[in-house]
VEXDREN-2710 file (C-alpha; in Angstrom, 1 decimal):
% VEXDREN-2710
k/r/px/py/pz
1/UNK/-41.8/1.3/-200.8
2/UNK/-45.3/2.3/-201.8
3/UNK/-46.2/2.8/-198.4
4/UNK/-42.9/5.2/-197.0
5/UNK/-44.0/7.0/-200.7
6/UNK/-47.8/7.9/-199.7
7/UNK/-45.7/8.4/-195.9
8/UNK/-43.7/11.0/-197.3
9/UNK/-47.0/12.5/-199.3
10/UNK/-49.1/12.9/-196.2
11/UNK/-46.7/14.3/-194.4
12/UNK/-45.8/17.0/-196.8
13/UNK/-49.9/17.7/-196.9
14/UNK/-49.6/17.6/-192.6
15/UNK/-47.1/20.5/-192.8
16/UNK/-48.8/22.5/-195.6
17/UNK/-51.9/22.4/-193.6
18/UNK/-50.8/23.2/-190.5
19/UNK/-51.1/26.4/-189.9
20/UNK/-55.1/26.5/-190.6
21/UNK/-55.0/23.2/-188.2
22/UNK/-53.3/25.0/-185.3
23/UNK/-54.6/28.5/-186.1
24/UNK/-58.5/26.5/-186.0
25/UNK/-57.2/24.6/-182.8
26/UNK/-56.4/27.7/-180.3
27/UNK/-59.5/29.5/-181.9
28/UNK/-62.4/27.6/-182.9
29/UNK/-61.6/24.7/-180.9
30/UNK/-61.5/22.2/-183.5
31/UNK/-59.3/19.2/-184.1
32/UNK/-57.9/19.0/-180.3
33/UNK/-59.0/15.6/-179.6
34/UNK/-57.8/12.1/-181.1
35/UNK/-54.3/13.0/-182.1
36/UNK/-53.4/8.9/-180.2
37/UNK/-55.3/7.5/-182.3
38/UNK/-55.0/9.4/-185.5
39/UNK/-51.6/9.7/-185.4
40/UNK/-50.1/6.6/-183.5
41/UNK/-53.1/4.3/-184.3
42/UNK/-53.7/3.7/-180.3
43/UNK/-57.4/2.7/-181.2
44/UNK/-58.7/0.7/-178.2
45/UNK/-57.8/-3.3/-177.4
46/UNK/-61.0/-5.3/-176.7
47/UNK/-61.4/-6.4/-173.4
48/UNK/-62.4/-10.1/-174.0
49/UNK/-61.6/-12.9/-177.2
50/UNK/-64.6/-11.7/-178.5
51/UNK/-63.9/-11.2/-182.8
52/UNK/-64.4/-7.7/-183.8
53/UNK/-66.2/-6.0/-186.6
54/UNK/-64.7/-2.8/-187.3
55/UNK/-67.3/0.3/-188.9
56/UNK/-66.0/3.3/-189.9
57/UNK/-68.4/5.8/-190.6
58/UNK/-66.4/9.1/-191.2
59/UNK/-69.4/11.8/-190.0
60/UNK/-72.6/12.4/-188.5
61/UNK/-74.7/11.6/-191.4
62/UNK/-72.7/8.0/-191.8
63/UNK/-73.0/7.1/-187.9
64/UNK/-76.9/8.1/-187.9
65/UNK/-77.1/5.7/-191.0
66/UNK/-75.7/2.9/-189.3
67/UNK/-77.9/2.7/-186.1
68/UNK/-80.2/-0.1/-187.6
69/UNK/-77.2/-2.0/-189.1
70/UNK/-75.7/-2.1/-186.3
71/UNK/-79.2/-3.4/-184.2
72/UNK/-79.6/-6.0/-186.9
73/UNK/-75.7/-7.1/-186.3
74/UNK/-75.9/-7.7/-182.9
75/UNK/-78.8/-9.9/-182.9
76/UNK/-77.2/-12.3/-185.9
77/UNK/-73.6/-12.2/-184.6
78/UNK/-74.3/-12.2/-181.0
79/UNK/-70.1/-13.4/-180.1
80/UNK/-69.0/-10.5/-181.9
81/UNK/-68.6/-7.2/-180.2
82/UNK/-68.0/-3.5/-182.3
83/UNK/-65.4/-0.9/-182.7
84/UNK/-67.1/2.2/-184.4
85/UNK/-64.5/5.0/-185.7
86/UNK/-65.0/8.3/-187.5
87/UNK/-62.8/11.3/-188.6
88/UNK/-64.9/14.2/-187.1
89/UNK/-65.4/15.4/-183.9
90/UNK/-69.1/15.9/-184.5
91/UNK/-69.4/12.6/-185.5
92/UNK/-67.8/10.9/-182.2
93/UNK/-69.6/12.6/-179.9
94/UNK/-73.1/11.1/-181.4
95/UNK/-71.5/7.6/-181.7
96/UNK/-70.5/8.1/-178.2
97/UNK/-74.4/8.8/-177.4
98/UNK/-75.6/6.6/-180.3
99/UNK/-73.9/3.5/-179.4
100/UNK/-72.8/3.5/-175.4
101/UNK/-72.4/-0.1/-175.3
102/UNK/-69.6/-0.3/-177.8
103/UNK/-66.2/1.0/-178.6
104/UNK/-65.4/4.1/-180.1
105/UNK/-62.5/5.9/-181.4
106/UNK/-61.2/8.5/-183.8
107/UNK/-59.9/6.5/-187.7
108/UNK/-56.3/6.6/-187.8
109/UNK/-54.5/8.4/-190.7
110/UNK/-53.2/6.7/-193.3
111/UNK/-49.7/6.6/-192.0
112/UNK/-48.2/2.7/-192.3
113/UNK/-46.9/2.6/-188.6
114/UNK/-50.7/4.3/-187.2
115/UNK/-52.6/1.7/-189.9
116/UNK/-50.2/-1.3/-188.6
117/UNK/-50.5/-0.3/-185.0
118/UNK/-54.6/0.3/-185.0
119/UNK/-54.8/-3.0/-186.8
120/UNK/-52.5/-5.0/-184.2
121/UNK/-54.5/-3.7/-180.8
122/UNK/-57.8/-4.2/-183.2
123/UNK/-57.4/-7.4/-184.6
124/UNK/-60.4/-6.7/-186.8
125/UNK/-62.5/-9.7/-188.2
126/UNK/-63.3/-7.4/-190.5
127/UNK/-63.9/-3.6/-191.4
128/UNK/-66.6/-2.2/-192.8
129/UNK/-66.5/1.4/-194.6
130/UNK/-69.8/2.8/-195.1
131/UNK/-70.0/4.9/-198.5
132/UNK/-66.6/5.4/-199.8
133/UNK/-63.6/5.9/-197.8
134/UNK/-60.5/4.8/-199.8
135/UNK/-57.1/4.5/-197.6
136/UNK/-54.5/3.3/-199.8
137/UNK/-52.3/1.9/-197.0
138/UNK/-55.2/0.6/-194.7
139/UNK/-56.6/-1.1/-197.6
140/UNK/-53.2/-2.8/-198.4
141/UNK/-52.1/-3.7/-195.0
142/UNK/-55.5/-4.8/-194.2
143/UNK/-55.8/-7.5/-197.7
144/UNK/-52.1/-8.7/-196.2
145/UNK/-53.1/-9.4/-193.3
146/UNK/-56.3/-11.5/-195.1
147/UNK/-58.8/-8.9/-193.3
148/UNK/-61.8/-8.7/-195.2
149/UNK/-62.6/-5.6/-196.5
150/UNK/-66.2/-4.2/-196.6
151/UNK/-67.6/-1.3/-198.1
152/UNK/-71.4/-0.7/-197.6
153/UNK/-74.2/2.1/-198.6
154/UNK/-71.1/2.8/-201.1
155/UNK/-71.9/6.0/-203.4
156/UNK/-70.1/8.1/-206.0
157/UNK/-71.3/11.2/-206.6
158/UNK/-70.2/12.6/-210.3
159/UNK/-67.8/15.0/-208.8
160/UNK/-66.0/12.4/-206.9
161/UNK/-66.2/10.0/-210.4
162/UNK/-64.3/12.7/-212.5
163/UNK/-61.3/13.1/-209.8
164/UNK/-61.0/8.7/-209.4
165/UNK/-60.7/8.5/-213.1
166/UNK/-57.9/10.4/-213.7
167/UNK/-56.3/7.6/-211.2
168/UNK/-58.1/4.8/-212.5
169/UNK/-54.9/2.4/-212.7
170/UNK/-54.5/3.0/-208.8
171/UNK/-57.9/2.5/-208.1
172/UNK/-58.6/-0.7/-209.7
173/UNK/-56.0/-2.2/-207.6
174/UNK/-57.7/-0.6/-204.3
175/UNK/-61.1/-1.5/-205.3
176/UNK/-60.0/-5.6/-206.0
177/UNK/-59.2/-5.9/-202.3
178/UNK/-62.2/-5.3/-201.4
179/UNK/-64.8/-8.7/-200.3
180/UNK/-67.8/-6.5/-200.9
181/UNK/-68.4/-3.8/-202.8
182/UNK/-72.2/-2.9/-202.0
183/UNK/-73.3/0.5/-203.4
184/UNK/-76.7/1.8/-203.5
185/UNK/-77.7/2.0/-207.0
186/UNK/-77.0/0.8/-209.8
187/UNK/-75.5/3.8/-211.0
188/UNK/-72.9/4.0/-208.6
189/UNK/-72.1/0.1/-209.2
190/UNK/-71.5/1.2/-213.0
191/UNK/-69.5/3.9/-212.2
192/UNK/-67.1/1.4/-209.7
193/UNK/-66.9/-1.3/-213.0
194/UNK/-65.3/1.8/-214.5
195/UNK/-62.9/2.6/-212.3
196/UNK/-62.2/-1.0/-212.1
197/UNK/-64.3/-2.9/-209.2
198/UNK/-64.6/-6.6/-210.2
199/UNK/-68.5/-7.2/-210.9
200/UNK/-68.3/-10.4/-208.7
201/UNK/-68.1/-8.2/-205.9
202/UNK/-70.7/-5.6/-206.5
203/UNK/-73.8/-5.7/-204.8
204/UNK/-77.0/-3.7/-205.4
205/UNK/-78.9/-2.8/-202.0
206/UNK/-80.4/0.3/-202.3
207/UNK/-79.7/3.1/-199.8
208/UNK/-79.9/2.5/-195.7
209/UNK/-80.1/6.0/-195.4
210/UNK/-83.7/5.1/-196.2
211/UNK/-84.0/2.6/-193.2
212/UNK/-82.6/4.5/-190.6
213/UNK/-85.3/7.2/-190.9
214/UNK/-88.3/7.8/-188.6
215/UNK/-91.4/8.1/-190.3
216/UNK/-93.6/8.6/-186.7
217/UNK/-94.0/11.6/-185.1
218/UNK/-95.4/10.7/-182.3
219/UNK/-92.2/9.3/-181.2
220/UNK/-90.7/9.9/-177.5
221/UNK/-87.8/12.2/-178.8
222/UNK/-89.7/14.2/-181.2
223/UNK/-92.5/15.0/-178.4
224/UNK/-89.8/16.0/-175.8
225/UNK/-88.4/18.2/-178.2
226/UNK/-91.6/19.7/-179.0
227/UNK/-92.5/20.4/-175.3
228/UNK/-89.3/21.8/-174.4
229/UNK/-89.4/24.2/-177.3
230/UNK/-93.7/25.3/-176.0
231/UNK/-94.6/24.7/-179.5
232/UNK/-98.6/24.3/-179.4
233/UNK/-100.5/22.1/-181.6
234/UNK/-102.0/24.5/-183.5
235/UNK/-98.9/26.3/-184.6
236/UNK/-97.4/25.9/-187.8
237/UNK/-93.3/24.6/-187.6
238/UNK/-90.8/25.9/-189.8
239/UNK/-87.4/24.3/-189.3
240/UNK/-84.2/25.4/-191.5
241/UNK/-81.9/22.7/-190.4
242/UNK/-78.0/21.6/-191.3
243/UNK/-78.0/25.0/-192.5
244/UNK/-74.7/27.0/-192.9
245/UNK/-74.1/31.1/-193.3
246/UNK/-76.4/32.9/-194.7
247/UNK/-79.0/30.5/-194.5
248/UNK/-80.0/31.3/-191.4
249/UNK/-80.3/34.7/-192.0
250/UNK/-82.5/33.6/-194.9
251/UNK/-84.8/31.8/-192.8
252/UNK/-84.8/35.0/-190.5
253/UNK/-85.8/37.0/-193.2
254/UNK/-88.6/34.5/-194.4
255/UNK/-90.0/34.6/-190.7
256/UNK/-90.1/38.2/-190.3
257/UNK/-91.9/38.6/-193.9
258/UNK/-94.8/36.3/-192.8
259/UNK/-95.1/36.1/-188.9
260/UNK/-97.4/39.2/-189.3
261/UNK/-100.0/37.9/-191.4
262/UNK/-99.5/33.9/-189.6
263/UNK/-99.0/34.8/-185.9
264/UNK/-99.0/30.9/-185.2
265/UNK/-95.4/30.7/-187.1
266/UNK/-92.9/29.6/-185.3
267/UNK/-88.9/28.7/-186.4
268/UNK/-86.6/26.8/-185.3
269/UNK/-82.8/26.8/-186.7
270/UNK/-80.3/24.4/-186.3
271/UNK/-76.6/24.8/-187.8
272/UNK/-74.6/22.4/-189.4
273/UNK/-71.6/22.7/-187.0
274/UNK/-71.5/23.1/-183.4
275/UNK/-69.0/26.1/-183.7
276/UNK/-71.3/28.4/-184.7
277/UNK/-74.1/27.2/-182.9
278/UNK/-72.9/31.1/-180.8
279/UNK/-72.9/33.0/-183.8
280/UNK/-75.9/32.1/-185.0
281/UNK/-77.5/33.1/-181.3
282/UNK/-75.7/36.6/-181.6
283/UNK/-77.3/36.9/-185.2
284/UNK/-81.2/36.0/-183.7
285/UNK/-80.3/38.3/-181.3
286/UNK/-79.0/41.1/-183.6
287/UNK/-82.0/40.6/-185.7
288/UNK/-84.0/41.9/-182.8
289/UNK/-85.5/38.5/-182.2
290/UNK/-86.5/36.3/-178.7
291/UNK/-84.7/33.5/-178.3
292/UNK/-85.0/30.5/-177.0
293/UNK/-81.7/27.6/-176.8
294/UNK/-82.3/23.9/-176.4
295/UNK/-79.3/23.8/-174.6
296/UNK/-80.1/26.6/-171.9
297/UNK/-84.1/26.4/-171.7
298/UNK/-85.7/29.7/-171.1
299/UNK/-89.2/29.1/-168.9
300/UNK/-90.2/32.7/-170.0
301/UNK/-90.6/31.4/-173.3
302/UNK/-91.9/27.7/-173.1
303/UNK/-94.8/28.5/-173.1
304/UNK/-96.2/32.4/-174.8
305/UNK/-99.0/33.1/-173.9
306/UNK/-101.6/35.0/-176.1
307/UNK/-99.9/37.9/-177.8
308/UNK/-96.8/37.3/-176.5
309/UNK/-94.0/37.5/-179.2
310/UNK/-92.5/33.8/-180.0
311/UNK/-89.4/33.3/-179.5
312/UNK/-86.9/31.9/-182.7
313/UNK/-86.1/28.0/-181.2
314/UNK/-82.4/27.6/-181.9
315/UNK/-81.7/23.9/-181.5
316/UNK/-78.0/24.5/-180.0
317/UNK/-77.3/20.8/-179.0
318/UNK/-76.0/17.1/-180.8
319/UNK/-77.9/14.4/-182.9
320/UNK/-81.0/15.6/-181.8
321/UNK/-82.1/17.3/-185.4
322/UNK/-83.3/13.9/-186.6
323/UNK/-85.6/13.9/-184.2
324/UNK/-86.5/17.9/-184.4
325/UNK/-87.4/17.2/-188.2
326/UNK/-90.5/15.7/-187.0
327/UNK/-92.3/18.9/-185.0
328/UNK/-91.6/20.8/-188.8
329/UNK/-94.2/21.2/-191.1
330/UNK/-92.3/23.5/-193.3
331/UNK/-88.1/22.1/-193.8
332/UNK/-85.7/23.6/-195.3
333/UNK/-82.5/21.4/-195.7
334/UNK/-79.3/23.8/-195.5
335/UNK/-75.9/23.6/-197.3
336/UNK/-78.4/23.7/-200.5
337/UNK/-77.7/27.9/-201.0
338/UNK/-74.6/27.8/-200.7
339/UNK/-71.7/25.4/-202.2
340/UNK/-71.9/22.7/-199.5
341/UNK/-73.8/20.7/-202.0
342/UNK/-76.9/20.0/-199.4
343/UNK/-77.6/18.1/-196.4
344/UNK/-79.6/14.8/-195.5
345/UNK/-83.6/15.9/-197.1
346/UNK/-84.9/12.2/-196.2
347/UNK/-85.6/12.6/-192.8
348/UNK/-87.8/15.5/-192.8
349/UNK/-89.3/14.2/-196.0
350/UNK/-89.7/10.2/-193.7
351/UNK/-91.6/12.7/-190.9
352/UNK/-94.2/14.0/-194.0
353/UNK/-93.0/17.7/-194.0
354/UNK/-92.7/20.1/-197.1
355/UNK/-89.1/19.9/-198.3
356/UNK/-87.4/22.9/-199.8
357/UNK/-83.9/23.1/-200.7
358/UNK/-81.8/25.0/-202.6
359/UNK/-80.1/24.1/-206.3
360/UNK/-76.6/22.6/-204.2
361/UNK/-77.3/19.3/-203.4
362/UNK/-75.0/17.2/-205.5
363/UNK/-74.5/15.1/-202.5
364/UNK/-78.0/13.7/-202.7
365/UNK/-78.5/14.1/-206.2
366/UNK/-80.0/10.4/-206.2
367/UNK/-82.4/11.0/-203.6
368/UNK/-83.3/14.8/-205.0
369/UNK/-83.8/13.3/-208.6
370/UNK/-86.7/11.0/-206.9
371/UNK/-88.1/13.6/-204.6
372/UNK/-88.3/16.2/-207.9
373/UNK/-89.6/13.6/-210.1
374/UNK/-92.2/12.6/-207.8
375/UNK/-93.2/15.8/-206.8
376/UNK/-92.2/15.9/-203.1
377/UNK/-89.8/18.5/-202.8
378/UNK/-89.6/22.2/-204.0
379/UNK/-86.6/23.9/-205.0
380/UNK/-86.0/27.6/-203.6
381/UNK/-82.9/29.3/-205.5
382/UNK/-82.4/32.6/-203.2
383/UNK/-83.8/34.0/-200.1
384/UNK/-87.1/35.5/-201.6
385/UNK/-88.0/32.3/-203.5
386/UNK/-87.5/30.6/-200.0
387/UNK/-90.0/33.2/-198.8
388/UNK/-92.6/33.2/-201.3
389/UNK/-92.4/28.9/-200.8
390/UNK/-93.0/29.1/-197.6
391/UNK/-95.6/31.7/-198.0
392/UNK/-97.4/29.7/-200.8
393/UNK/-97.6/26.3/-198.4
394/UNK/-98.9/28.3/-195.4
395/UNK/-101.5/29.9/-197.6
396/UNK/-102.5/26.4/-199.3
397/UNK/-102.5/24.1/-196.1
398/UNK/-104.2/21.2/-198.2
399/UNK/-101.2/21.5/-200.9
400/UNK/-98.8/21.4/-197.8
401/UNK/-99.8/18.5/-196.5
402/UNK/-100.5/16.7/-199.8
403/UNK/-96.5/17.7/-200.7
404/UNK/-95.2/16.0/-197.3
405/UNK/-97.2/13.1/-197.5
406/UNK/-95.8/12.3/-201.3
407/UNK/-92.3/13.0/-199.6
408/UNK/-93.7/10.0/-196.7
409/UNK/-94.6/7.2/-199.5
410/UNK/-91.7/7.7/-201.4
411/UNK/-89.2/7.4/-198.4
412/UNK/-91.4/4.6/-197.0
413/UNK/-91.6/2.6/-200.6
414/UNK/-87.2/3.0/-200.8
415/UNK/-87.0/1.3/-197.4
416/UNK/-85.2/-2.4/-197.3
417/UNK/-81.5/-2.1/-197.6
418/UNK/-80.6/-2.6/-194.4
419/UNK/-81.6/-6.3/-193.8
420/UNK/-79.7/-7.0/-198.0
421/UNK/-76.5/-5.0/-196.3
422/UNK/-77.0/-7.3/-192.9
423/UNK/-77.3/-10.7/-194.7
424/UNK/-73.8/-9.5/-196.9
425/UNK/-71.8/-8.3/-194.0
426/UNK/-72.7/-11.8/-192.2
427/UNK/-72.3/-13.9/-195.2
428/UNK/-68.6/-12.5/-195.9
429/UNK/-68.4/-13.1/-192.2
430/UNK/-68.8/-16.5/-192.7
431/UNK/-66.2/-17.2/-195.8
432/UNK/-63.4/-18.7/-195.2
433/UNK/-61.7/-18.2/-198.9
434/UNK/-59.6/-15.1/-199.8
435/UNK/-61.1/-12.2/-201.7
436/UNK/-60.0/-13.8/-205.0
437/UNK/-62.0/-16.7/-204.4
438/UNK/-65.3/-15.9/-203.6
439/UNK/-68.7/-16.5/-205.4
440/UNK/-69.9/-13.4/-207.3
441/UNK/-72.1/-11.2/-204.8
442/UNK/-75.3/-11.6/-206.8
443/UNK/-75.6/-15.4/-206.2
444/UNK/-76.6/-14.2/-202.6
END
């Protein structure tokens, strides 16, 4: 009965929402793909006897985070193989490319017949969520079925903790099916005891979004970047990335305020979504601008010669902007000036640039209180603060480089998580009691 209920609730959401689904299908091309899966749970049937582990990581941000858990997996549980799903379109297309040797597929809906479905052609050994993805009929079919249930890297930001305890009496009964609940500090494991998570199963790892960052920049897919784009040695990389409207017209504003009196400037920005990766080459255009696109290289431009104008380097292509981050010397992480509530700041910080954001970014508020209080970030709050930031680093090179290379230690000193979220996975793996039997997570 509970599940026809939440049936009848989701479909009732489906029809409200439809018309901005189909009206965002025929014009921006978005949600055309995966309606199988998500609808009908056709996920794909392994090809051998092989047990599955199941990892849902809904975005791009989630399936970058998972690359080294899933490198430390394979080599401990060699006879398993590895379906990963996520919600977004952005985000399969850089598992696809992230992980070419595995499964991947779009996450079913919560419908009961598309859960029960994916689950039969899956036959899961177990499924991993990574941060905090709460399905209320996946979760119950799954604990009937005696799949373990896994969350990882779990967070809960305050915004998300207001809304769960209004439903606290549901959630407590969602949270207790869970095998693992291992969240990456300890004030989101306080905030789970609230809503009701059993303390035997919480675990305290820290954060693998820590792990999965690259702290060299002499690496093969930063350089290649960097060589596409003809950006010299000498010159001085600002990168607004992740960035959403008007950001970038922030960031074009900063560049034309101080290319004149630092004629080795160069910018590159790089949009949150692929959708607008046009719109944002119209505006460089409109702005009177030289441009030069990753994903249609430009000879004229790869390499300006003296007095030549630079082009702005508009990085137009997927999962590449981890690797970008390291030509910057400047970053500005986006979705901070507007209400997005900011983007992924550690891996420009693991690279050693100066990290400016704006005030936003309640979705990293963990990793922005360390940054702040360890002086390796800078908050800008409009478009001439961002300005007179980046002015003030390129004037004071020494303070520049001192600011990215607090931004370095720090990210380098959080590092760790992964192998404490690898050693849990395979260790819940490996129990053959139910979820209501197991030996508290700290005794690990």
């Amino acid at each position: 009965m509970i599940g026809w209920l939440l049936n009848l609730a989701y479909a009732a959401l489906l029809v409200a929402v439809a018309p901005v689904v189909l009206w965002r299908m025929v014009f921006q091309g978005k949600y055309r793909r995966g309606w199988r899966e998500k609808l009908f749970g056709s996920l794909p049937r392994g090809d051998d006897r092989r047990p599955c582990l199941w990892i849902h990581a809904v975005s791009v941000g989630e399936v970058m985070q998972i690359r080294p858990v899933l490198e430390k997996l394979r080599s401990q549980l060699p006879s398993h193989r590895f379906l990963i799903s996520t919600t977004t379109a952005t985000g399969f297309d850089v598992a696809q490319t992230s992980f070419p040797g595995d499964s991947v597929c779009f996450f079913p809906l919560d419908f009961t017949w598309s859960v029960r479905r994916a689950l039969r052609r899956v036959q899961p050994a177990a499924i991993v969520l990574v941060e905090l993805e709460l399905w209320p009929n996946l979760i119950r079919t799954a604990y009937q079925q005696q799949i373990p249930l896994l969350l990882i890297n779990g967070r809960v930001s305050e915004r998300s903790f207001r809304g769960y305890r209004r439903i606290r009496f549901l959630l407590r009964h969602m949270l207790n099916k869970f095998q693992l609940l291992a969240v990456q500090n300890e004030l989101y494991g306080e905030r789970l005891r609230t809503l009701g998570g059993a303390n035997e199963r919480l675990a305290i790892t820290g954060s693998i979004k820590f792990d999965s960052v690259v702290t060299r920049r002499d690496n093969s897919a930063t350089k290649e970047i960097g060589v596409s784009f003809g950006i010299a040695a000498d010159e001085v990389v600002f990168i607004a990335g992740s960035t959403q409207s008007p950001e970038e017209e922030y960031a074009l504003k900063t560049y034309r305020a101080l290319r004149g009196d630092f004629p080795r400037l160069r910018l590159v920005l790089v949009p949150r979504h692929k959708e607008r990766f046009e719109e944002v080459a119209r505006l460089i255009d409109q702005r009177g601008f030289p441009l030069l696109r990753r994903s249609q290289l430009n000879p004229r431009f790869s390499t300006p010669e003296h007095g030549q104008e630079r082009p702005v380097l508009l990085l137009d292509t997927l999962g590449e902007l981890s690797a970008c981050w390291g030509l910057a010397d400047i970053a500005f992480v986006g979705g901070s000036l507007t209400n997005r509530g900011g983007q992924n700041m550690i891996e420009p910080a693991g690279y050693g640039a100066a990290v400016l954001f704006g005030q936003n970014t309640h979705n990293f508020r963990d990793v922005v209180e360390i940054l702040l209080r360890e002086g390796a970030a800078r908050v800008v709050h409009n478009p001439e603060e961002m300005t007179a930031a980046v002015r003030a680093l390129l004037d004071l090179p020494e303070e520049c480089r001192a600011l990215g290379a607090r931004a370095q230690e720090l990210v380098v000193s959080q590092q760790g998580a992964t192998d404490t979220t690898v050693n849990l996975i395979t260790r819940s793996l490996s129990e053959s009691t139910s979820p209501e039997e197991l030996r508290p997570a700290d005794a690990a």
